[in-house]
C-alpha positions as MATLAB code, in Angstrom:
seq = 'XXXXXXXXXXXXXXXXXXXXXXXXXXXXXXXXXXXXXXXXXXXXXXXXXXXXXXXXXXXXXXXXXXXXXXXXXXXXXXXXXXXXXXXXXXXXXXXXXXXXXXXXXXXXXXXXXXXXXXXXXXXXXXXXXXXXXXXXXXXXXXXXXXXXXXXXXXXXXXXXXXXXXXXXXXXXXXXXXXXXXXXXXXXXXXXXXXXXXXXXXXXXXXXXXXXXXXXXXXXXXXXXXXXXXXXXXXXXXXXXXXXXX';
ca = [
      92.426   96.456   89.438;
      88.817   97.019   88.678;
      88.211   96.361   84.764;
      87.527  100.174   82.588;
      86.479  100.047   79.189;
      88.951  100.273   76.908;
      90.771  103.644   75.750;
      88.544  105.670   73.730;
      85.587  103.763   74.776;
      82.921  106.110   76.429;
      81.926  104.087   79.699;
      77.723  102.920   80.078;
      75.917  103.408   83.496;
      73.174  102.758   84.558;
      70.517  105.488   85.710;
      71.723  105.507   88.921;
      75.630  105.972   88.332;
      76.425  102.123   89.194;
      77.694   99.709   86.781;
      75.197   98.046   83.947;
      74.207   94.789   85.060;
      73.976   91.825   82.698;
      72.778   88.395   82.741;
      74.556   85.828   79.975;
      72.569   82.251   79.801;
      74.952   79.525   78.058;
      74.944   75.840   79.418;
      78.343   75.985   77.384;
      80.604   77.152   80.541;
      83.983   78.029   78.476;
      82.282   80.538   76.337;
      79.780   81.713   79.407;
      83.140   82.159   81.067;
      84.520   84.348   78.036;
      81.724   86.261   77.837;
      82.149   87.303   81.019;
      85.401   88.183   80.718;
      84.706   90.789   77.796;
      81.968   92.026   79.588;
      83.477   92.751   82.949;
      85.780   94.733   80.917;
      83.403   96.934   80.034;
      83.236   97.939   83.765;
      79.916   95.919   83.853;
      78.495   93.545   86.711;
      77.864   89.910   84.877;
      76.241   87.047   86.051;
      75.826   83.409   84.129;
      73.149   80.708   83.917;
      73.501   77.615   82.479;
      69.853   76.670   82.113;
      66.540   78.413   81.612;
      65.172   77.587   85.234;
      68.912   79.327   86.937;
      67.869   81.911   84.531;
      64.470   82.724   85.682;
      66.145   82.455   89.244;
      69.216   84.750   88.315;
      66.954   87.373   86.700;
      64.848   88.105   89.681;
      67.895   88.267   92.028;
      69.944   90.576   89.562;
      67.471   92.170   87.641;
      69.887   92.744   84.820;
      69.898   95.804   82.083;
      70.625   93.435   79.108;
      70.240   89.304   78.909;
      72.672   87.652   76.468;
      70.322   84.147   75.843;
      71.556   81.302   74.229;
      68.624   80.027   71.965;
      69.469   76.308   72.910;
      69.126   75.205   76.601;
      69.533   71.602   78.265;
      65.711   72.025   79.953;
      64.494   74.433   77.510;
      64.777   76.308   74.550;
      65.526   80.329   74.165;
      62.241   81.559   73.154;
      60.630   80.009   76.187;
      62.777   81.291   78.658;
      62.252   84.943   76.871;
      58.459   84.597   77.759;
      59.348   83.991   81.062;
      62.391   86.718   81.373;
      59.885   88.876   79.949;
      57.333   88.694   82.940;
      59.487   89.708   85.632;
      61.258   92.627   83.329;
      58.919   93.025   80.216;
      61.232   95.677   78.844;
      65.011   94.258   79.416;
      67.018   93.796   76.021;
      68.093   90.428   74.892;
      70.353   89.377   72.405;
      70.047   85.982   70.893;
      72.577   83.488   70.820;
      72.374   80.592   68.585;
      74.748   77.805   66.870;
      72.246   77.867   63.784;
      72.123   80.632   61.093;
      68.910   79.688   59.126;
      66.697   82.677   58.016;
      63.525   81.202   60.122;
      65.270   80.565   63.206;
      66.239   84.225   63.309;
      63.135   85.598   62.605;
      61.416   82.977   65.353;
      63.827   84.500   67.895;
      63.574   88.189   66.392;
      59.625   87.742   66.164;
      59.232   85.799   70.152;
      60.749   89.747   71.092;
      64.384   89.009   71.396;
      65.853   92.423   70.079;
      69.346   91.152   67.882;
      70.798   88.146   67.325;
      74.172   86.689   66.937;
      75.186   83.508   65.216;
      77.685   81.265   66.504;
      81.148   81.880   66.199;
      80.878   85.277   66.887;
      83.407   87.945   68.081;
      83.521   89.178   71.412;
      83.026   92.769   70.265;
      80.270   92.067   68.108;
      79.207   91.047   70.907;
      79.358   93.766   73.335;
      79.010   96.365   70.356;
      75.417   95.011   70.008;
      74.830   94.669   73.821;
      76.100   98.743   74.246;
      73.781   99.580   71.218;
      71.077   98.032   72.797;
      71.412   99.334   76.453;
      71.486  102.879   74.982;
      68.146  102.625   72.924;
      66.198  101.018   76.023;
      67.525  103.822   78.090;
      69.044  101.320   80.179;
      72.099  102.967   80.309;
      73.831  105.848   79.508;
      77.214  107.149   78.997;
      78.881  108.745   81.789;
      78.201  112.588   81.340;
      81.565  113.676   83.288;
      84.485  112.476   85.364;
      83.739  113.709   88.781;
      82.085  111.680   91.333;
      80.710  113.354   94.700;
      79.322  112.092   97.860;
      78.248  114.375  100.839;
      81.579  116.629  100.806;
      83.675  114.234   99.622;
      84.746  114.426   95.450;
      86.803  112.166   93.711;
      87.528  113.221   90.329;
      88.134  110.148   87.731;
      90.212  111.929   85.046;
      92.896  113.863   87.291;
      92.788  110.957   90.552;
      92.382  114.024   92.821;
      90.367  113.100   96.055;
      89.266  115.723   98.719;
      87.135  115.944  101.373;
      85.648  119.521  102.680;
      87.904  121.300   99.832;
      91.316  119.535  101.585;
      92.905  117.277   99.086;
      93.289  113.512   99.906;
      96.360  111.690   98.637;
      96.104  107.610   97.951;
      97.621  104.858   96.681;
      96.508  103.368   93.148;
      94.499  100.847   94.919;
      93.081  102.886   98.072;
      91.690  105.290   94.743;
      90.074  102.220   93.285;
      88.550  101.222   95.982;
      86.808  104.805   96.860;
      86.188  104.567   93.205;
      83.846  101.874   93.497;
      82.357  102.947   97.015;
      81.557  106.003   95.748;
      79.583  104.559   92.712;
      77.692  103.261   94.913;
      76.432  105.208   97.352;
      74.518  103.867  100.128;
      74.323  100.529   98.866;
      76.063   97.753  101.014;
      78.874   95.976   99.060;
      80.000   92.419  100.384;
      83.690   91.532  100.614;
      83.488   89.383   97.259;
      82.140   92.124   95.669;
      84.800   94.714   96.351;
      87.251   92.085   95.437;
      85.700   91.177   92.303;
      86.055   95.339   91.008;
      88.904   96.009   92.614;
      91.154   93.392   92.813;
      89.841   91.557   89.718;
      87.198   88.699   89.410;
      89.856   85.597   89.576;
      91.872   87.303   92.523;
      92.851   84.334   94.458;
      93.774   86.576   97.781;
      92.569   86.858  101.101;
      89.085   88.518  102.051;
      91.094   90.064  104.647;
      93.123   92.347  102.336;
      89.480   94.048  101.782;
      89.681   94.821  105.467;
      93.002   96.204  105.430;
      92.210   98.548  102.967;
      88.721  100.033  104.297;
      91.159  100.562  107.418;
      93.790  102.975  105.484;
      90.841  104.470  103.579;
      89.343  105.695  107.339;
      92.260  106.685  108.752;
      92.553  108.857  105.346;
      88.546  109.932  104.526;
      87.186  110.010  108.046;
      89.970  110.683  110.407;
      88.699  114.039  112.620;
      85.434  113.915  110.759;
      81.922  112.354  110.961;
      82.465  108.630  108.968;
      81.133  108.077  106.164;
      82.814  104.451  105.374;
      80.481  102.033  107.351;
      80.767   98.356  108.134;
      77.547   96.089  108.075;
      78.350   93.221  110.269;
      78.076   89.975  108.251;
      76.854   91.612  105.255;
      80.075   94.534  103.925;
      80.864   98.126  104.092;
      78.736  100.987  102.345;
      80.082  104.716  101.892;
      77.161  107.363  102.580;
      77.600  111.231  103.621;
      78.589  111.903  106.805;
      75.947  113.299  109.697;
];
């Protein structure tokens, strides 16, 4: 199922209601591949980069919330990667990685405009205790104000896992909620097969794309069935969920 935070953990969005996106740059890929792991379990989208120049690239694809940088890089080193972070999103967050604790190398990183800084080994929730801290004084994110999520005249409410459509109640299975769930946190925005399997069926599910098909199938037959649709297919690209006409 699609990773929540954990219970009694108040769940960060971003401005727009979809998951906070974050960008962590290690050319170490078993702790890039950790990090990811905590992360996604925070209900957040994650991406990795194992040098400075997949970085720059990642960045301008993604253009993450928060960058988790490690301060040592095969092709380059942490502070000049910041500079260049820093021209395509002068105001995103980063939190400095580095395998040396010395007093000047912190303030180097702290002083290039990197905003914390961890020393290695750290703890994964030191981790993303810093990384929430910092997403909510950029404004980058915010916690999510109530449980109720509407599109058009269809409401799915979070808490309770009560669906309706025009005021007639919707029943579904665990997974068919999940993947409304996601749909409608992101409205209008076109969501590739990967993707939905990634949330919903977890990152590492080694499945079939078609079982993403299967399900937008029972999902129709239960949200649009007699109405006007509002789960769409993109040929080639995924589906997106917008109100009906």
């Amino acid at each position: 199922m699609m990773a929540t935070p954990p219970a009694g953990r108040t769940e960060l969005l971003r401005p727009d209601g979809s998951p906070v996106r974050v960008l962590v740059v290690d050319d170490e890929s078993a702790l890039a591949d950790l990090l990811s792991m905590a992360l996604r379990y925070e209900g957040w989208e994650v991406r990795t980069a194992g040098d400075g120049a997949e970085a720059v690239r990642t960045t301008r694809e993604l253009r993450p919330d928060a960058v988790v940088l490690d301060i040592m890089l095969p092709d380059t080193d942490g502070l000049a990667v910041l500079g260049r972070l820093r021209q395509e999103l002068p105001d995103v967050p980063v939190l400095f990685l580095t395998a040396r604790d010395a007093v000047e190398d912190r303030i180097a990183g702290l002083t290039a405009g990197g905003d914390d800084y961890v020393t290695k080994p750290f703890s994964l929730e030191e981790v993303v205790a810093r990384l929430r801290g910092l997403l909510r004084r950029s404004g980058a994110a915010a916690a999510r104000a109530e449980s109720v999520l509407a599109v058009g005249d269809l409401v799915l409410d979070e808490d309770s896992h009560e669906v309706s459509r025009g005021g007639q109640e919707i029943h579904l299975t665990a997974t068919e909620f999940e993947l409304l769930r996601y749909l409608m946190r992101n409205p209008r925005r076109v969501l590739s097969k990967a993707q939905i399997l990634d949330r919903v069926w977890s990152y590492d599910f080694g499945g079939q794309a078609n079982v993403v098909e299967l399900y937008i199938s029972y999902l129709r037959r239960k949200i649009d069935a007699g109405r006007s649709p509002m789960i769409h297919t993109r040929r080639g690209a995924g589906y997106l969920l917008k109100p009906g006409e």
